[in-house]
N, C-alpha and C positions, 0 to 999 in steps of 0.2 A: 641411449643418450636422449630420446626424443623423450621420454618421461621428463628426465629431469631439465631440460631447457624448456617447458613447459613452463615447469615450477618457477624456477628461476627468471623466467620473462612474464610472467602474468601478476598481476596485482591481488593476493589472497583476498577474498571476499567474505568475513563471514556465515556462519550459518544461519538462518532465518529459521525461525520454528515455523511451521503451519499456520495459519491461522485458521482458528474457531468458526466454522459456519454458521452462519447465523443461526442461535436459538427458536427466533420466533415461528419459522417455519417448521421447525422441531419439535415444538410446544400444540401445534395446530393439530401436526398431526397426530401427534400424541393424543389430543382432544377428541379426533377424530375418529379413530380406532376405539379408543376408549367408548364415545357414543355406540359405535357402531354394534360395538360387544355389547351396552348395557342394551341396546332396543332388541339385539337377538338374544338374551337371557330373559328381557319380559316377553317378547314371544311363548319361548317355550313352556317359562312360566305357565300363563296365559293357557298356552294349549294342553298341559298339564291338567291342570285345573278346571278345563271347560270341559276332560275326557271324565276324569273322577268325579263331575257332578250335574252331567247327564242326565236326562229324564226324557221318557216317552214324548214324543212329540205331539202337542195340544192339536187339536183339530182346528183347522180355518176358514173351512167351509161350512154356508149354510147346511145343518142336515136335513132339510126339505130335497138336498138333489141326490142325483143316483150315486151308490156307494162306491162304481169305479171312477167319477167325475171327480166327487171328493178327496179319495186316495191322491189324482192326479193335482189336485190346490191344495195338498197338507202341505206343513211347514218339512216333512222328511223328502217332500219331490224338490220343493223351493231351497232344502239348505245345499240337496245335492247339487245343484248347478252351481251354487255356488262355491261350493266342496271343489269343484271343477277347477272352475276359477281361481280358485287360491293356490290350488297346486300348479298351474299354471305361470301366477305370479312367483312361488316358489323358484320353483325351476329358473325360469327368464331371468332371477337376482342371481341364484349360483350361476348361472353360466356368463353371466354381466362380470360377477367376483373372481370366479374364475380367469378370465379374459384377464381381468386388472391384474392378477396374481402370474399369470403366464408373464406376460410384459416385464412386471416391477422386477420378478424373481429369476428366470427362467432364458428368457429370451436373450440377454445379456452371451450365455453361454453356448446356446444351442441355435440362433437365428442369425445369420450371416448378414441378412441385412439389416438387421437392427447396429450389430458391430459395425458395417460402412457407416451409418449413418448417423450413430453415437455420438460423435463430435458434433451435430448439431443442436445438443442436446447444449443447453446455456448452462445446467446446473456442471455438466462433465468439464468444461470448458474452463469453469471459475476454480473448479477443487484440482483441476491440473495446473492450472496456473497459480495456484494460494503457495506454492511454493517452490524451492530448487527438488530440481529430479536429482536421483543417483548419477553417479558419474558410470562407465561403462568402459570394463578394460578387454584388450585380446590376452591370449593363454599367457603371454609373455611380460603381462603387466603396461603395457602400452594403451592410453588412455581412447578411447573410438567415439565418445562422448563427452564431453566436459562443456563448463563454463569458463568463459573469461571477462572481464569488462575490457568493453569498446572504448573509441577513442571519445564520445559522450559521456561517458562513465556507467552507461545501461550495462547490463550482464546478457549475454550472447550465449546462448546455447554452440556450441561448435562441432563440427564431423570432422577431424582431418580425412577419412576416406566417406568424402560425400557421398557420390553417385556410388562408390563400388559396395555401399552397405543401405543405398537406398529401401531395396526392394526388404532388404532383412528388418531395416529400423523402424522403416514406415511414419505416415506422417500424421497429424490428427484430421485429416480429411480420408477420405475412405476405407480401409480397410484395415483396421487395425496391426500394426506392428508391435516391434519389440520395446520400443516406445511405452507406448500406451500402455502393453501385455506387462510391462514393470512396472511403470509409475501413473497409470491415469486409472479410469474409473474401472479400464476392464482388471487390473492388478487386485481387486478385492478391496482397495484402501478404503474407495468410501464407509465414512462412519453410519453406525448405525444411529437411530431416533436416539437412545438414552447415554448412548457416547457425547453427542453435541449437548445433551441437555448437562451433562455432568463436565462439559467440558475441557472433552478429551479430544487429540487431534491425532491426524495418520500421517505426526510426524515421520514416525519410524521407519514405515513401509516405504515412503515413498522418498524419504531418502538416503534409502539404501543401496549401495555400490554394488556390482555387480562384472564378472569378469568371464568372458564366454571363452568359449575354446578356440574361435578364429584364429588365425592364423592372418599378423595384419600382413605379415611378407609374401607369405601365400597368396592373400586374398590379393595382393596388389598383381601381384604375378597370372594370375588370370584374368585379371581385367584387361593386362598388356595381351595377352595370348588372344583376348576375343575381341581385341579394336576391332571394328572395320565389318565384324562379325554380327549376324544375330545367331543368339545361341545362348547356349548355359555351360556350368560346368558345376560339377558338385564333387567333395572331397571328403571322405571318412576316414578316420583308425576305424578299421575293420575288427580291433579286438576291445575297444573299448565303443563305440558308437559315434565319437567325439566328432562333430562338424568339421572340419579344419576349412575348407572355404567353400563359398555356394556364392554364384553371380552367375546373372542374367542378364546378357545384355540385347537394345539398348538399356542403357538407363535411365535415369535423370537426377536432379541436383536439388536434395534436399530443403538446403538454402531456400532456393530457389522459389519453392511452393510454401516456405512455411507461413508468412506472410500475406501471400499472393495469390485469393483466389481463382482470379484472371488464367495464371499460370496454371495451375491446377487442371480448369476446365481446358483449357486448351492440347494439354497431355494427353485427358481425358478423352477426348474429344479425336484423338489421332490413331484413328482404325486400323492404318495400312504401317507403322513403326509399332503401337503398342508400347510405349515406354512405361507403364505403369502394371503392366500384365508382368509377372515373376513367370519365367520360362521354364526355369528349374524346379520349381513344383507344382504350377497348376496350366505347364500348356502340355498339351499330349502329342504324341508325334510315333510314326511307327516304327517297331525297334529295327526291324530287317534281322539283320542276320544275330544283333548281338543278343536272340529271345533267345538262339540256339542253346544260351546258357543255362536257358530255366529247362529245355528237352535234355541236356545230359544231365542236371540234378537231378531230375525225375528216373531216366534210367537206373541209375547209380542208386540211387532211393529202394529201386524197384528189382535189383538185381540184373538187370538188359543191358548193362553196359560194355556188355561181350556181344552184342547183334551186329551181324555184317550183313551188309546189302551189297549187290552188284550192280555201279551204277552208272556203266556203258550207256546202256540205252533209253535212260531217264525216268523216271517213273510215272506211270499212267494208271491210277486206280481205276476200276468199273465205276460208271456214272457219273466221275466228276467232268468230264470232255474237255479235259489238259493233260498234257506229256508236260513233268516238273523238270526241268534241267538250267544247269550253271548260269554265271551272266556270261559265258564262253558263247552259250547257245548249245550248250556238249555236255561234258562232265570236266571239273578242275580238279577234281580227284578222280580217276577211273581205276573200274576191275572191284575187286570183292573187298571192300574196305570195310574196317572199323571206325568207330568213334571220335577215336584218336586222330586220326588221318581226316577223317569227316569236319571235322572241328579245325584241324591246322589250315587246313584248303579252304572251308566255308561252304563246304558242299548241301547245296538245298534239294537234292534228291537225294542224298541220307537221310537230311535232318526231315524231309517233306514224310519220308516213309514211316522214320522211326518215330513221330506224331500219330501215325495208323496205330500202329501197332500197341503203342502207350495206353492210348486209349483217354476219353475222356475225365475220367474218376481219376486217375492217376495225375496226371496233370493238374487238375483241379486240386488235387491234397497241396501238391508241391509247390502249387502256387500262391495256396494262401499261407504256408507256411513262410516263403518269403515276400507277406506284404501287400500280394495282390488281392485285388475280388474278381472272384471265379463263379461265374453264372452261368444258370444251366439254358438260362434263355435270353434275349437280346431285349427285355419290354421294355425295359428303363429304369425296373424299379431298385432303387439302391446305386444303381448306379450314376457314378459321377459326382459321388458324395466325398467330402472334404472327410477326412481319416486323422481327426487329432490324437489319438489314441496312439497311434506307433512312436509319438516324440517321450522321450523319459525328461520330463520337466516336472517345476518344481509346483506348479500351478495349471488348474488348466486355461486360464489366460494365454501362458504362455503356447501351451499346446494351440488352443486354436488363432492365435494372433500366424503363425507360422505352420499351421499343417497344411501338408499337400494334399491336392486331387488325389483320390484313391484311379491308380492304376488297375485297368481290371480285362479281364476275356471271358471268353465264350467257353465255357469247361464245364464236363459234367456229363451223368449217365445219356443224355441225349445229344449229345456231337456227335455229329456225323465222320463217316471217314473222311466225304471233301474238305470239311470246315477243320479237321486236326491237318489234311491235308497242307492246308495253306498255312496253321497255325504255327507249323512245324518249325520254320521257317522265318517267322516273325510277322507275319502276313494276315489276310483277313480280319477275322473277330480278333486277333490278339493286335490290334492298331492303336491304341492308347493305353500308349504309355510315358511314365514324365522322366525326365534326366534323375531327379531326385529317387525312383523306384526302380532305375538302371544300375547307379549307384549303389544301394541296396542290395540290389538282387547279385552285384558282384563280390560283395562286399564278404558274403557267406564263404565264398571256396578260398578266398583272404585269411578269414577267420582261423586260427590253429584249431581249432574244436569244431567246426564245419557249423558255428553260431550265427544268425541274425540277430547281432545285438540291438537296441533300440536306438536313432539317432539321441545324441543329445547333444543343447545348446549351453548351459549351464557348467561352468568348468567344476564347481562343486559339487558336481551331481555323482553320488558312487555309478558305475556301467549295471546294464538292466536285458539280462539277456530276449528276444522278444518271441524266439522258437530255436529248437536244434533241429536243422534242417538236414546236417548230414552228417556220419560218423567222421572222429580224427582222419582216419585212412582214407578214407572217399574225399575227404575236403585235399589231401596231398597227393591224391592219386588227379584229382582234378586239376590241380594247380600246376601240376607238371604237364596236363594237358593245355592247357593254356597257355605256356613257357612256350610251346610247340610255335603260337600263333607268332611266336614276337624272333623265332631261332629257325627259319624256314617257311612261314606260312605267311598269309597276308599283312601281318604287321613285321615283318621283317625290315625293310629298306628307315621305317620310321623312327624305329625304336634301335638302329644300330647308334646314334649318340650316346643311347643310353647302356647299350651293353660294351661301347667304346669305352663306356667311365667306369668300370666293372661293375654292373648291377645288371641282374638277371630281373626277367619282369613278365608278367605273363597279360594276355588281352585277348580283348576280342574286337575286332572292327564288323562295321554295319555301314548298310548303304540302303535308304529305303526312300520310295516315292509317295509323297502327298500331293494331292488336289488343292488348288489356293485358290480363291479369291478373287474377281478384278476388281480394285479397286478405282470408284469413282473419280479424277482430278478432281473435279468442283466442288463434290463434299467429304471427299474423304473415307466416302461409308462404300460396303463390298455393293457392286451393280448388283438391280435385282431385273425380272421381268417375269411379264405373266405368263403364264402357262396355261393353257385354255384344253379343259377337261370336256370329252366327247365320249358317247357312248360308242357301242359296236355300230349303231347304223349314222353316224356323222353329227347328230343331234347334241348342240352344246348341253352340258348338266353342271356347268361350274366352271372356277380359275380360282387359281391360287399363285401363291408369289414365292418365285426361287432366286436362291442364289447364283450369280452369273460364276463359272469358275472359268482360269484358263486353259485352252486345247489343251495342253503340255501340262507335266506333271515337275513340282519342283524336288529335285534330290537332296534328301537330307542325309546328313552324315554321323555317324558313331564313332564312338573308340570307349569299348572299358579300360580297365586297367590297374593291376596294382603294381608293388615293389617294398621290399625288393620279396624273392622269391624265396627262399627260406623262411624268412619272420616278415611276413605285407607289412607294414604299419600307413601304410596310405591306399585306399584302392577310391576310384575315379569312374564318372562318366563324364564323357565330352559330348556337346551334341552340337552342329553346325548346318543352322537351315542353309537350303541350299540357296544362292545368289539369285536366282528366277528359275523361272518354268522353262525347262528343256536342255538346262545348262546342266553340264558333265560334272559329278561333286561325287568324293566318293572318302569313305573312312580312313580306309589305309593312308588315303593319300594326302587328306585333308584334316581331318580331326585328331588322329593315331602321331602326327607332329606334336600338337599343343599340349596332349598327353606328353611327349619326351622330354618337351621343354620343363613341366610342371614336375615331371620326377627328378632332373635336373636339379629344377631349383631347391625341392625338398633336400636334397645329397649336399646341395652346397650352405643349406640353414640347420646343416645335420640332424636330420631327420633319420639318419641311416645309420649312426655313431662315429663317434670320430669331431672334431672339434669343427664349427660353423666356417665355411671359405671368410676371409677378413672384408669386408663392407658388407655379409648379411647376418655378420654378428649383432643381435639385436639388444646387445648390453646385459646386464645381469636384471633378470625378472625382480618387480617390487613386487609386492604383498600386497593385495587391495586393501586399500585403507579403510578405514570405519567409518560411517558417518559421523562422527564428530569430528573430520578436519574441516580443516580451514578451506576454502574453494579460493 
């Protein structure tokens, strides 16, 4: 019903064509190019010509002087230097051209800060504005974007869910969103030189409709779940790739900043909230115990998914100088257990061992097969690189408007046993990682074919498988190991509403501590202070400036998830920073709810079969309209 009272309360507006960008700038450059070609054809000309009619070089010097002096004042000493020179001047033009050509061509796609900063660009500003954008629907034909005219008679761009699709839509200040990735410069629409000169516009692109797979009941349904909250939450069909919701909260309010750059900066400017930082794919956060997921893929991968340890009295490698055991302070699983049992309990002197034993290389396979970067050393390089390539879109605008930080660890022929020790577990080198590549990574043993499909945002997009990371049988033999977590193991007490409403569902809860921050009151920004660097005998040699953090570590919380158990068609990550440093937050208890709520809601918008509960029947789906309606 919310389509069509739309329709029915707003004042149709016409469609506008584009307008023609000015020719003459068109014509200039055209001019200009043109010179530029005709001065490098007489060049070569020219150098052509000067090689084909060559001649011994005439003598310059008097011959009264001595014959090595001469040699050194012929015209073949003098043309060399300048031979020099000119290849010189050469060069310094390509690498001038060059530069120009990275920028015009190149940088648009590949340079992240040229995309923040794009919107300041006057010419990007005028060709977004020369016309109406596409309107923008969710899976179920429900408009997330449109026009209406205000009570002035101006035309209003509109969000009915502002804040909860801010971070997705994005705004034309910073960072390009879905926004711009459709309808502004980064979309591909600008015309080319001999388009404007003939008179052609990018009508068509840029007002073209577009219907994503969100889920607006969904997506509203987790913003309710994370009030009060920071955190994120991201939602897949595990057999198709399909988004169904992603939000980050806090937020902020579209409206708000389109306008206003006052606002903008001031967002910008809030270190210690973050409202413009997307949590759900580009903050990292440690997984804790839900890595455990990627150590049984790998087992299972690798045939070790029958290893049993005995895990009474903890485990203590040679040379790491820690005994691994429970958060009991013991073992939550004890005696000679399996995988199975390892997994329902969350036992990290299993999961710490069966990391030994794995081995670096293995891990490493398995990881990049679901999504991660697996390095075999910690220098930096590649790492923390924005990963547009995993979205199946229809442009790569859209890929890089919305790609996530690539999630990545420490894997490979040189891990140690300490470093798989802790990794085991979701610990150490394996400490970033984003909700978006939790999601992912669960999404696999969801899949009936044991697939990493590729996300996608695009409801017309066919599914784009992105690896086979584990056979049918392992991906069912796992899911039923995960059913464990939710029918007796730590997500038990959480997930009974859900197994109340008959659906079986399987999870994984996490509980892991990060280091944070203090933030300054008076400006806002993390406290710094100096650090004053001394040799062995007291002798100052330097300072440098660190970050002040808190004594206390703050507990952040997990919960994977799919449902139902038979055929997933939803699987989930929750993530829930913790409220401050030292305060008690833990998965099961905190995250592993809003997960119940969200499968919940899915059941009652029939998502599971069976006809929608009556108020989240979302009417009968339209058909996205063509660019030729009427606004």
């Amino acid at each position: 019903m919310t389509s069509l009272a739309l329709f029915l309360f707003q004042t149709p507006t016409p469609l506008q064509p584009a307008s023609t960008p000015e020719k003459l700038p068109a014509w200039l450059t055209l001019i200009y190019l043109s010179g530029i070609g005709l001065v490098g054809l007489l060049l070569i000309t020219s150098l052509v010509r000067a090689w084909f009619r060559r001649a011994p070089a005439a003598a310059t010097a008097p011959a009264s002087l001595p014959k090595d002096i001469r040699k050194r004042l012929g015209s073949t000493t003098t043309n060399r230097g300048l031979r020099a020179w000119r290849w010189v001047f050469a060069l310094a033009a390509i690498f001038v051209f060059g530069f120009h050509v990275y920028w015009a061509r190149y940088a648009a796609d590949r340079n992240p800060k040229f995309q923040e900063l794009s919107y300041k660009d006057l010419r990007n500003r005028r060709l977004s504005e020369s016309t109406l954008r596409g309107w923008i629907y969710d899976r179920k034909g429900r408009p997330l974007a449109f026009y209406k005219k205000n009570s002035s008679g101006d035309i209003d761009r509109e969000y009915p869910m502002d804040t909860a699709l801010a971070h997705m839509f994005g705004t034309d200040r910073g960072e390009p969103g879905l926004e711009r990735a459709l309808f502004g410069a980064e979309s591909g629409a600008v015309p080319e030189v001999w388009q404007i000169i003939k008179g052609q516009t990018v009508e068509q692109k840029l007002n073209k409709d577009y219907a994503l797979t969100i889920d607006q009941d969904l997506q509203q349904a987790v913003v309710d779940q994370l009030k009060g909250n920071h955190g994120a939450v991201v939602i897949f069909n595990p057999q198709t790739g399909e988004v169904l919701a992603m939000y980050s909260n806090p937020s902020y309010s579209l409206k708000q900043v389109q306008d206003d750059q006052t606002a903008w900066m001031k967002l910008d400017n809030d270190r210690k909230e973050r409202p413009l930082l997307n949590r759900a794919l580009n903050e990292y956060y440690v997984p804790g115990s839900t890595f455990k997921t990627l150590m049984m893929y790998t087992a299972f991968r690798n045939g070790m998914q029958d290893t049993k340890f005995s895990t009474s009295g903890g485990f203590s490698p040679p040379g790491c100088g820690r005994t691994i055991t429970d958060d009991n302070g013991g073992c939550e699983a004890c005696g000679n257990i399996g995988i199975d049992s390892a997994y329902q309990h969350s036992s990290n002197i299993y999961f710490s061992y069966l990391g030994t034993q794995l081995g670096g290389v293995k891990i490493r396979d398995t990881a990049r097969l679901v999504g991660l970067g697996a390095y075999d050393s910690i220098s930096g390089e590649g790492q923390g690189r924005r990963e547009p390539e995993i979205w199946n879109a229809s442009s790569k605008a859209i890929q890089n408007a919305i790609a996530p930080t690539e999630s990545w660890l420490k894997a490979g022929p040189h891990s140690t046993r300490c470093e798989l020790m802790y990794e085991g577990y979701g610990q150490g080198y394996a400490s970033q990682m984003t909700p978006f590549q939790m999601a992912m990574m669960i999404s696999v043993a969801a899949n009936l074919d044991g697939r990493l499909m590729k996300p996608k945002i695009e409801m017309d997009r066919p599914p784009e498988m992105f690896s086979q990371v584990l056979t049918r049988d392992q991906a069912e033999q796992i899911r039923h190991i995960m059913n464990l977590v939710t029918e007796g193991g730590t997500g038990t007490g959480a997930m009974a509403p859900v197994k109340a409403a008959g659906i079986r569902s399987g999870g994984k809860t996490g509980t892991a501590q990060k280091a944070v921050p203090i933030i300054d009151p008076k400006t806002g920004e993390p406290m710094k202070r100096i650090v004053i660097e001394k040799d062995p005998k007291g002798k100052i040699i330097g300072q440098h400036e660190e970050t002040v953090f808190a004594d206390k570590l703050r507990s952040d919380a997990w919960y994977l998830s799919f449902a139902p158990l038979d055929k997933p068609v939803l699987a989930m990550a929750v993530l829930l920073e913790g409220p401050g440093p030292g305060i008690s937050f833990y998965g099961g208890k905190n995250a592993a709810p809003i997960a119940a709520q969200l499968i919940l809601k899915a059941k009652a918008l029939g998502y599971f079969g069976g006809p929608a509960t009556p108020g989240n029947q979302p009417g009968t789906p339209k058909p996205t309209p063509t660019p030729r309606r009427n606004r």
